[in-house]
KOLBA-10244 format. One record per atom (N, C-alpha, C): y, x, z. Coordinates in steps of 0.1 Angstrom, whole numbers, plus 5000, padded with zeros to 4 digits. Example, Ala and Ser with C-alpha at 12.3 -4.5 7.8 and 13.67 -1.06 7.14 Angstrom:
! KOLBA-10244
494351325078 495551235078 496751325078 497851285071 498951375071 500051295079 
This chain:
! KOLBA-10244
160755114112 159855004111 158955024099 159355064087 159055104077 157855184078 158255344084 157355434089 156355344101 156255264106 155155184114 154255144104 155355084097 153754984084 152755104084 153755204070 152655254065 151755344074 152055334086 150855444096 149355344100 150055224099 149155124103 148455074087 149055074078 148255074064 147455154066 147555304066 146855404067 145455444076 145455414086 144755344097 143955274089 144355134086 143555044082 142455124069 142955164060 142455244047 141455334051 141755424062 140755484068 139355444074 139955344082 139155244090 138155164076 137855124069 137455054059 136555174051 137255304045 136155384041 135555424051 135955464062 134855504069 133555394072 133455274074 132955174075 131655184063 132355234054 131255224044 130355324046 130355434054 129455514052 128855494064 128955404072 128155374086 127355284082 125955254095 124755234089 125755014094 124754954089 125454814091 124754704095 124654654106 123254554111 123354424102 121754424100 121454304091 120854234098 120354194102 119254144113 118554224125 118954174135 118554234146 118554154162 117254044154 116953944166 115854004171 114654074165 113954174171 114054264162 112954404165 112654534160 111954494146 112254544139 111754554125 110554684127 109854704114 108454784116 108154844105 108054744088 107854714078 108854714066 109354804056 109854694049 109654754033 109854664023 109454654012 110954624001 110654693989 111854653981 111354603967 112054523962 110854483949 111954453937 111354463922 112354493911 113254393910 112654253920 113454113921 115054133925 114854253932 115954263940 116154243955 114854163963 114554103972 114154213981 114454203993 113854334001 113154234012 111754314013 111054204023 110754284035 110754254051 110554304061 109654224070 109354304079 108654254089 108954274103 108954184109 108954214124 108254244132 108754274148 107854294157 106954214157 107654064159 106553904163 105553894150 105753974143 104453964131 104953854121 106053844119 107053734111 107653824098 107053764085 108053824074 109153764068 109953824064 111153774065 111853834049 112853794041 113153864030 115053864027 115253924021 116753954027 117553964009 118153894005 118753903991 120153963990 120354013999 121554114002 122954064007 122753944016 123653824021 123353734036 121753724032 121053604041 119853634040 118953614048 117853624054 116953524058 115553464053 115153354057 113453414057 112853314067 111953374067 110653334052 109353404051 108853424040 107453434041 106453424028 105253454033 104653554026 105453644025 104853804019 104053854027 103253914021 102553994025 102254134026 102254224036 102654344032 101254444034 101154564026 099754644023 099654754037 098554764041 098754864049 098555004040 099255094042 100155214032 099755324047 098155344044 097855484052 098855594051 098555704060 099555834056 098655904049 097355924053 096255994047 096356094057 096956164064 096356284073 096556254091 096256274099 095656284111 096556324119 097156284134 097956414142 096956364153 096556504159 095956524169 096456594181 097556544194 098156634199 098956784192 098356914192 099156974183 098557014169 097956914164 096956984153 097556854145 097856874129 097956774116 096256804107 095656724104 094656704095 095256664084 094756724072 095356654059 094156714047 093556644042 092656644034 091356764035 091056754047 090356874051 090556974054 091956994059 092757124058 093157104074 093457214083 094157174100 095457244096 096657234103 097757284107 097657284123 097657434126 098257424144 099457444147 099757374154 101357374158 101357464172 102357504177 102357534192 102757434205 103157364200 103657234207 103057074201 103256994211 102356844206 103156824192 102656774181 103556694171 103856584172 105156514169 105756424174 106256294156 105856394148 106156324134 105456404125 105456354113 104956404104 104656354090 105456404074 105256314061 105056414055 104456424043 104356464033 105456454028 105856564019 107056574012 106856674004 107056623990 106856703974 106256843981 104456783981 103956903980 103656983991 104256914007 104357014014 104356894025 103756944038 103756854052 104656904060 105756824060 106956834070 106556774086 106456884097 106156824104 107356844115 107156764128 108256744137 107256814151 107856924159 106856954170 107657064179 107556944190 108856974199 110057014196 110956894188 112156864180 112556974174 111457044170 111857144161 111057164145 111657194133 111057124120 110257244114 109057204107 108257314104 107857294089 107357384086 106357324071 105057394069 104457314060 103157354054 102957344041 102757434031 102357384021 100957334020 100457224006 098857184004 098257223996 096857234001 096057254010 097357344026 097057234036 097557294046 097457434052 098557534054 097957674059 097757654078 096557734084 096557714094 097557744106 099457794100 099657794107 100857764099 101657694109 102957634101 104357744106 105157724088 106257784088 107357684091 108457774101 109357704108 110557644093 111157514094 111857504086 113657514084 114357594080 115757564082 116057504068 116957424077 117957304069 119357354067 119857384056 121657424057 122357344059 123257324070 123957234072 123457164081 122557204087 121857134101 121557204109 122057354109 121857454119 122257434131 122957354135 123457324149 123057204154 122057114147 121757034155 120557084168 120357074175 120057084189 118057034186 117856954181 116756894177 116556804165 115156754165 114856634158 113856564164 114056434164 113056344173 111756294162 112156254150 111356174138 111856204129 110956214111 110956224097 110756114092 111256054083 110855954076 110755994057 110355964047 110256024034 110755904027 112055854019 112455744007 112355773996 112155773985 112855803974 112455953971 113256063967 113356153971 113756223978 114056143986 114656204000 114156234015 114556284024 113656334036 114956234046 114556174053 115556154065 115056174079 115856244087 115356314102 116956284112 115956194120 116656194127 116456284147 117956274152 118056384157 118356244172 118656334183 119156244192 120556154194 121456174186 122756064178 122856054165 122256134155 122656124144 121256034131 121756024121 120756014111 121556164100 120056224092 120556314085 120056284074 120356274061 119456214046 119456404042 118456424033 118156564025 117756544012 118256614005 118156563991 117056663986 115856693982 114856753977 115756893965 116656813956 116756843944 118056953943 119456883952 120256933952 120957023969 119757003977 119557043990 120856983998 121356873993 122656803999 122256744012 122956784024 122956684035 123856584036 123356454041 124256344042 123856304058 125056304067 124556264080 126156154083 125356034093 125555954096 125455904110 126255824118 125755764136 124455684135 124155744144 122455654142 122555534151 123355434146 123255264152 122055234152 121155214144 119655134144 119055174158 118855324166 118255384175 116755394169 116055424176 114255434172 113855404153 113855494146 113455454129 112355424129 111355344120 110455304119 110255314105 110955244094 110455294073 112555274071 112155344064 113055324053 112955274034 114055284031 113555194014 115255244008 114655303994 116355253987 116055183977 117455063975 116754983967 117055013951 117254923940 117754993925 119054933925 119854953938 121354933938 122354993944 121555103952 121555193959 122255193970 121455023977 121555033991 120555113998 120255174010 119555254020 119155114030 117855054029 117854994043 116855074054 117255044064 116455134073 115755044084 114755034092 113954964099 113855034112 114054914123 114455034136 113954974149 113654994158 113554934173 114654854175 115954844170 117054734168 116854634157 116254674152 116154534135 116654624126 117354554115 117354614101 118754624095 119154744092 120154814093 120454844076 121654864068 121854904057 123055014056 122855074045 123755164043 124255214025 125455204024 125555194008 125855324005 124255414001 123955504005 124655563988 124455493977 124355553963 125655443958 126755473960 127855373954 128055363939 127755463934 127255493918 126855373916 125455353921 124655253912 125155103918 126055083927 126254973922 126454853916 126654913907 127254813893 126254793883 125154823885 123554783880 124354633877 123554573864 123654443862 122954383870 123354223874 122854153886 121654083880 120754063893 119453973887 119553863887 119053783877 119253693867 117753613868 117653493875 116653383876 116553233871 115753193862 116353073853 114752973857 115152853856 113952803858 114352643858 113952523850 114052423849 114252333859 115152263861 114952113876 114252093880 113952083892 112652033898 111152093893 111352163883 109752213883 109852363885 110352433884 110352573885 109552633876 109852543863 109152623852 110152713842 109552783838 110952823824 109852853814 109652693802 108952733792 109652803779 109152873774 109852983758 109952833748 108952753745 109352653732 109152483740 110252453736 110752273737 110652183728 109952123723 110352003718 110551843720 112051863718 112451743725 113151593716 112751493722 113351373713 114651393711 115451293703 116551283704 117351223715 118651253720 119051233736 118351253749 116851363744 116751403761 117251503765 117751503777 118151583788 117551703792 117751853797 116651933797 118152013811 117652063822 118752103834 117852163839 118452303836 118252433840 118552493854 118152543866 118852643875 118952733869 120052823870 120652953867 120653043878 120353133884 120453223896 121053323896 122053383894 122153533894 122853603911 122253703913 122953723922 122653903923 123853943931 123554123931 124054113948 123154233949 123054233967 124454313972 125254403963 126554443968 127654403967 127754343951 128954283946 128954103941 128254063946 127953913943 129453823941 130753883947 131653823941 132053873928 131353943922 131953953909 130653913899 129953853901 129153783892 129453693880 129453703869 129053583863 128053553851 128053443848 127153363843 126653303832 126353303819 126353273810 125153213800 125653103793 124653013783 125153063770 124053113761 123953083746 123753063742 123852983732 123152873724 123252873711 122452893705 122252923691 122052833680 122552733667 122452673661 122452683648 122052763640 121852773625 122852923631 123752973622 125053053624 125953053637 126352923639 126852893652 126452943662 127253033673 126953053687 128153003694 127952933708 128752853713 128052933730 129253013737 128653043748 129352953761 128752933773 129452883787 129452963793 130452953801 130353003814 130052923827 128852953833 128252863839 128552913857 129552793864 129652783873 129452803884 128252653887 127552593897 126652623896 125752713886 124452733888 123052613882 123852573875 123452423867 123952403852 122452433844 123352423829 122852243824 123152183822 122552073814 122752103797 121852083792 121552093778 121251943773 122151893767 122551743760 123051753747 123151623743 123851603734 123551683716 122351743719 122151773705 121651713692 122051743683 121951693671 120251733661 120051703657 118451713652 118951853649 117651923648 117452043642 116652203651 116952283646 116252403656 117152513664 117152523674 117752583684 117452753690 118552803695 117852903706 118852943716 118152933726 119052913741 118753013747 119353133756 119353193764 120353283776 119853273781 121053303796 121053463798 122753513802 123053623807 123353663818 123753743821 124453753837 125053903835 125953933842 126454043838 128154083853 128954163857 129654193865 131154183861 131754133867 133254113857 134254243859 134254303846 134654353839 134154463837 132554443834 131754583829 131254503814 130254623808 130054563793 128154553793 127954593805 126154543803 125454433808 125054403805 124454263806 123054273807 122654153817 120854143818 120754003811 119453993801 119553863794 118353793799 118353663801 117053613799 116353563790 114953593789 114153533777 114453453766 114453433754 115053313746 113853193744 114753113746 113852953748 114252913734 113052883723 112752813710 113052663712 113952573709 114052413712 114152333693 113152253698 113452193679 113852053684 115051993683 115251803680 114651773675 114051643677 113451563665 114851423662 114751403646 115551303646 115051153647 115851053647 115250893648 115250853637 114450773630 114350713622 115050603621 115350563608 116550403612 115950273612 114450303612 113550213616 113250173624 112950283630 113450263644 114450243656 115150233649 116850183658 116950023649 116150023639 116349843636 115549793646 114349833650 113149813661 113549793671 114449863675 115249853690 116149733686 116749723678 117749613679 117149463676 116049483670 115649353667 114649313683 114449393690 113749373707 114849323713 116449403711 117049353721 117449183714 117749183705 118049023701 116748933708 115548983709 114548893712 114448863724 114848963734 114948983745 116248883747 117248893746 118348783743 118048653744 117148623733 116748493731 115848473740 114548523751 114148503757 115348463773 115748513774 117048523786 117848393785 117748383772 118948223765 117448123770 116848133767 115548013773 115347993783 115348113789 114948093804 115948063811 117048093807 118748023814 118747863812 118147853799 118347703793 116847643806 115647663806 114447613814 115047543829 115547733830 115747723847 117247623852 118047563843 119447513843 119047363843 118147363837 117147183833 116647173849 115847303850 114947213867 116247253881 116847303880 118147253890 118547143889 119047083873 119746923872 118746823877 117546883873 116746743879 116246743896 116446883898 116746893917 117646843917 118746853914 119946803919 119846653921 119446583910 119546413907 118846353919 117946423925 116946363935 117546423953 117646523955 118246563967 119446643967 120346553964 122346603957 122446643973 122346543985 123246603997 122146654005 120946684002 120146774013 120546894008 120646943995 120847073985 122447103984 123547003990 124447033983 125147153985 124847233999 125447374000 124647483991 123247433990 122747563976 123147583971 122947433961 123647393947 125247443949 126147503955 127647533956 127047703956 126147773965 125747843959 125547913949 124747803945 124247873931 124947843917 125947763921 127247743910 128147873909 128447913924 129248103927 128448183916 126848183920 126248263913 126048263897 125748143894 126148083876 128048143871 128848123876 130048153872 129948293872 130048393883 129948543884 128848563875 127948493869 127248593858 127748523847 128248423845 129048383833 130448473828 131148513839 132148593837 132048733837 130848753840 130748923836 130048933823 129548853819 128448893809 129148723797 130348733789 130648643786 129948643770 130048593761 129948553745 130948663736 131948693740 132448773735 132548943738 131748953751 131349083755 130249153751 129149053748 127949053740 128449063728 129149023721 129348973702 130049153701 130749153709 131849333709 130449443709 129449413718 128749553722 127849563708 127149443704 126249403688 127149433683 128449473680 128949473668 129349603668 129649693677 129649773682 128649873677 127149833682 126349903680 125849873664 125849803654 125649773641 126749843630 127649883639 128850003634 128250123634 127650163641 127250273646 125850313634 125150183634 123550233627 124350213611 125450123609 126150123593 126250303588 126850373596 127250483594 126250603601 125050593605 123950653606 124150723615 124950643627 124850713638 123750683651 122450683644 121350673649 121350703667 121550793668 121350853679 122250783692 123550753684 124750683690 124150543696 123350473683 122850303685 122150353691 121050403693 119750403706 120150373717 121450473720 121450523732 122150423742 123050343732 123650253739 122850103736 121850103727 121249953728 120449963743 119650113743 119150173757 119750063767 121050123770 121850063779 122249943777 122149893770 122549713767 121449673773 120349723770 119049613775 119049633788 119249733797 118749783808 120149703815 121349683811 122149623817 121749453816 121649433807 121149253807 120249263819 119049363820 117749303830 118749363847 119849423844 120549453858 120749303863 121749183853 122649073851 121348963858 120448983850 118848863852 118048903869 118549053871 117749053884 118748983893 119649033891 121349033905 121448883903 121148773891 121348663894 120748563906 119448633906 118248583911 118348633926 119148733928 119048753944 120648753950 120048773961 121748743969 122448843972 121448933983 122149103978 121549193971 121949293969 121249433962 121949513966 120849663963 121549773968 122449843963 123149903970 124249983966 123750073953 122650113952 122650193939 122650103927 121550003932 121849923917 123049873911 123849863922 125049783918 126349883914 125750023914 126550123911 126450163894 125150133899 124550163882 125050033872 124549953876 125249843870 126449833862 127349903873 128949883870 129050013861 128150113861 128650273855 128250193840 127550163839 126550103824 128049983822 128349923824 129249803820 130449853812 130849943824 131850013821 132050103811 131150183808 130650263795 130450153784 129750033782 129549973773 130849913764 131449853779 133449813777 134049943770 133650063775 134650143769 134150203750 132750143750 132450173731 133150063725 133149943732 133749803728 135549853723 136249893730 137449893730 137650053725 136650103717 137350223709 137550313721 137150373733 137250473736 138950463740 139150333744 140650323750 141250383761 140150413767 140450423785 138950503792 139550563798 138450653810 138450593821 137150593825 136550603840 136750663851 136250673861 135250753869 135150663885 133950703887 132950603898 132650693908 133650663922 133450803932 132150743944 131350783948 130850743955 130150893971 130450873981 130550993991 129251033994 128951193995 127751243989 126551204000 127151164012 125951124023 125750954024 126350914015 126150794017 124850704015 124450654020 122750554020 122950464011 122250503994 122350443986 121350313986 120350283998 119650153999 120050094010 121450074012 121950004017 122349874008 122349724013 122549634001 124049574005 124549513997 125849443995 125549313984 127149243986 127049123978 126949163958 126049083950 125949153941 127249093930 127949163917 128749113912 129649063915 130549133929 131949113934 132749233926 132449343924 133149443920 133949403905 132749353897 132749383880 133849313879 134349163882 135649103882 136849143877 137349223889 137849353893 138049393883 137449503878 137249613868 137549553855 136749413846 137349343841 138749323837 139449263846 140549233849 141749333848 141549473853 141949613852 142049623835 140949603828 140749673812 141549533809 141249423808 141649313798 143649313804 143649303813 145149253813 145949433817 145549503825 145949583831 146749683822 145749693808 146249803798 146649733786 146449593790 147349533777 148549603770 148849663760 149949683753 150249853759 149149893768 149250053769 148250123759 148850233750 147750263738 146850373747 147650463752 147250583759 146850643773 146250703778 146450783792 145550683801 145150573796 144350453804 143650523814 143350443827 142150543834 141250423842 140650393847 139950343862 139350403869 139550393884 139250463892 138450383903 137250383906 136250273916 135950393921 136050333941 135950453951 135250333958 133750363961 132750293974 133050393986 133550313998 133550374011 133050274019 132050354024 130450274036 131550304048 131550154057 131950164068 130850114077 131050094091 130250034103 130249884097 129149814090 128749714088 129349644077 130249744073 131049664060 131349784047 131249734036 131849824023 133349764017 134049894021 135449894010 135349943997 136149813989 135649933973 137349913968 137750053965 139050033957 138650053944 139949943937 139649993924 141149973918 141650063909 142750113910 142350163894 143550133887 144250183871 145850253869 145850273860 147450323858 148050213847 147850133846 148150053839 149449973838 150249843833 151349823832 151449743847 150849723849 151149593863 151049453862 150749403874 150649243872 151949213872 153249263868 154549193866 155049253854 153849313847 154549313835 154549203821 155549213810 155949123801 154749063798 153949163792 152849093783 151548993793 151549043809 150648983813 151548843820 152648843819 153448723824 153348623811 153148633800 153348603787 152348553783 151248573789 149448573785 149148433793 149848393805 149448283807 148448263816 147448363815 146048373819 146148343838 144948273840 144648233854 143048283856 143048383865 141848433861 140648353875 139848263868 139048213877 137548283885 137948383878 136948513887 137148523899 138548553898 139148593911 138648483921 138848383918 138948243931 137648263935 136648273920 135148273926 134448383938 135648503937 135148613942 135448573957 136648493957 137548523972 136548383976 135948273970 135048193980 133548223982 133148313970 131848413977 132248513989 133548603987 133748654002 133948554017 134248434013 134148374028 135748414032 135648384049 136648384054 136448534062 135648604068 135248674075 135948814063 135348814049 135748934041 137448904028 137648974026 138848954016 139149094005 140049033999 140349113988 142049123986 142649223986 143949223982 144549333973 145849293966 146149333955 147349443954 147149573954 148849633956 149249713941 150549653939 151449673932 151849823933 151549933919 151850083927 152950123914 153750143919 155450183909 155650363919 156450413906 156650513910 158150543920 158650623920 160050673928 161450583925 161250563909 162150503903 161750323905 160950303909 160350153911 159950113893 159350223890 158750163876 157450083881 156150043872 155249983879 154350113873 152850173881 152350253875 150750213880 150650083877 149450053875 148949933892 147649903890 147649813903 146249843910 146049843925 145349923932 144749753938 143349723938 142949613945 141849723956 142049643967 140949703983 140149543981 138449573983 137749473983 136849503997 136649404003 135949374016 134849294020 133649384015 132549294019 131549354026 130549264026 129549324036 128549424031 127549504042 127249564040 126149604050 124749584045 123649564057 122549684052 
């Protein structure tokens, strides 16, 4: 049994190098005609249907290259070659014919000849070592330095320099151009399509090509200057046409003395989070576990810092802003009571309305969640962490005008109300010291202008931080998962926290009137329920609420 394996290992081993030295179909929906190789790495072809096409050494899509017409410069006339004023007679019709270092190789009646240039008028017959027994040659083609002639089964490569023959099964059938590229693949162009062969295995391990260029613009500028907390997201490209699984990827980043390098993934660097001052960024790419590397360009970036005048500036808008919102709550609260006084039971189902809606923005946005996030951020500008207050007064303000729009309407869409909750949630978590982590799942095809009821979720989530982690210092988490169904949205929201049966929340007394408000804005039609999740030992390991509402 033993002796079976390894005959069938062996087999296999065989089977695999030989593979490598046979030619290999790349495309071959029609006849190829054309093709082109360029320092990008990109190999461009043409088709019969007059379609260009370009091939990165994996996949193939079509393109709008354009390709030169590349005369031969000399003439075949039945049995005669023209070449710069010069004739060659053959004794039979000629059937091919290239220039090659100096001399015109010609094909005439499958048998190979030469001429030196200026052409003599009568051509010398050519022998090949190592090709004495082929029977004929049908066509010449010229790559590189190399001559390739093919015969009626085979392909043969000739090496100019070291007079080496390399011969091969001629899968393609009918040749039309050849190309080697600077990786030392062989592609070949045929009456079948486009064929490859990993003609030079030496090369390779060439370092891979390396393409960088900004989001959405497809720019890659050398110098940046950017405010403090902007964002700057790079594509990264690297790819090599033989060994693409061993690619990788790299960011450097330069800061006074400091070098801090990544290893970049997904093909996506985001450049955040820096601190005032002057930079230099640039990307590598390189083969795992070789030592050369291709770099790209270095990009000059200088921060600018904020002034603390300007973060008093922001904070004295947001207070003003505040006090405008406190008015217009106080205006708009006056001309309801005095609706009310006059049409109490034509209005009374609004007015019950718009009480749900007054409470749910009372309980998300309370006196002491505001007083936490101001005090919060006034900590921050105490100890000059300028950059820190901006960024989250940013988000204070843009969350209040979330609170002031969602009041005012009945539903909103799923994005806003995603954003909403990612901003609340971040704000709660500077409030409480960085007590507890997030994360906000939402499924990647899902129709983010789809609308739902607004300010059912936050409750929830609320409820999770205030009672949930009571008396846990560590490991806190929240987890909010939106799943779009046929006319309705489920949203779980789930912590690891102590549980609704634990001491301290049985102890607290608390009756949370959110909840009631949420379960009579869902109606009878949607609901919400609460599960209790303990581990193996029936410890409690936090509580998982499913919410049920609509979704249009």
């Amino acid at each position: 049994m033993r002796f079976l394996f390894h005959i069938l290992s062996l087999l296999f081993f065989t089977q695999a190098l030989s593979q490598q030295d046979q030619l290999q179909a790349v495309w071959t929906q029609t006849g190829v005609t054309k093709l082109s190789a360029q320092n990008s790495g990109i190999l461009h072809f043409f088709s019969e249907d007059f379609d260009a096409f370009e091939y990165n050494g994996y996949q193939s899509k079509k393109c709008a290259h354009e390709f030169e017409d590349q005369k031969a410069g000399f003439h075949i006339d039945a049995n005669t070659v023209s070449y710069q004023g010069k004739r060659c007679i053959l004794p039979q019709a000629v059937s091919s014919a290239q220039v090659y270092k100096n001399e015109m190789i010609i094909v005439s009646n499958r048998t190979l000849y030469k001429s030196p240039i200026p052409l003599n008028i009568v051509a010398d017959t050519l022998k090949l070592e190592g090709l004495e027994e082929v029977e004929g040659f049908d066509k010449i083609l010229v790559f590189s330095n190399y001559l390739l002639l093919q015969d009626s089964t085979d392909l043969h490569v000739w090496n100019y320099r070291n007079k080496r023959i390399t011969s091969f099964e001629n899968r393609a059938g009918e040749i039309n151009a050849a190309v080697l590229d600077d990786f030392g693949m062989l592609f070949i162009a045929s009456a079948k399509g486009l064929f490859k062969l990993n003609f030079l295995p030496e090369q390779n391990v060439k370092e891979p090509l390396l393409k960088v260029s900004e989001d959405n613009t497809h720019d890659f500028r050398r110098e940046l200057k950017l405010d403090s907390g902007e964002i700057i997201i790079y594509n990264v490209e690297a790819f090599h046409p033989v060994l693409q699984e061993e690619v990788l990827v790299y960011s450097q980043l330069k800061f006074e003395d400091e070098i801090k390098e990544e290893l970049i993934e997904d093909g996506t660097f985001v450049l955040k989070d820096l601190a005032p001052g002057k930079y230099s960024l640039r990307f590598y790419t390189k083969l795992e576990g070789e030592v050369h590397s291709r770099f790209s360009k270095k990009i000059a970036i200088e921060v600018k810092g904020v002034e603390s005048f300007a973060v008093w500036m922001y904070l004295f808008g947001l207070l003003g802003l505040l006090l405008l919102l406190s008015i217009y709550s106080n205006v708009r609260s006056n001309t309801y009571k005095a609706s009310l006084e006059t049409q109490r039971d034509k209005l009374i189902l609004e007015n019950k309305a718009l009480k749900f809606e007054q409470q749910a923005l009372q309980l998300q946005m309370n006196p002491h969640f505001i007083f936490n996030v101001l005090n919060s951020i006034s900590g921050m500008v105490a100890v000059k962490d300028n950059e820190g207050a901006r960024k989250y007064i940013n988000e204070f303000s843009q969350l209040m005008r979330s609170v002031l729009h969602q009041s005012r309407s009945e539903f909103i869409s799923l994005e806003h109300e995603i954003d909403y909750l990612k901003k609340y949630l971040s704000l709660e978590r500077i409030t409480r010291n960085s007590s507890f982590e997030f994360e906000v799942n939402v499924p990647q095809e899902c129709n983010m202008q789809l609308t739902t009821l607004p300010m059912i979720v936050q409750p929830f989530v609320e409820n999770a931080i205030v009672h949930g982690f009571k008396g846990k210092k560590t490991s806190n988490k929240i987890w909010v998962t939106f799943i779009p169904l046929e006319n309705k949205l489920e949203v779980h929201v789930r912590d690891n926290g102590v549980g609704r049966n634990s001491k301290q929340d049985k102890n607290s007394g608390h009756k949370s009137v959110g909840l009631q408000v949420v379960k009579e804005r869902l109606g009878k039609k949607y609901n919400f329920k609460m599960i209790d999740l303990k581990d193996e030992q029936g410890q409690p390991q936090g509580t998982e609420v499913i919410i049920k509402m609509p979704l249009k």
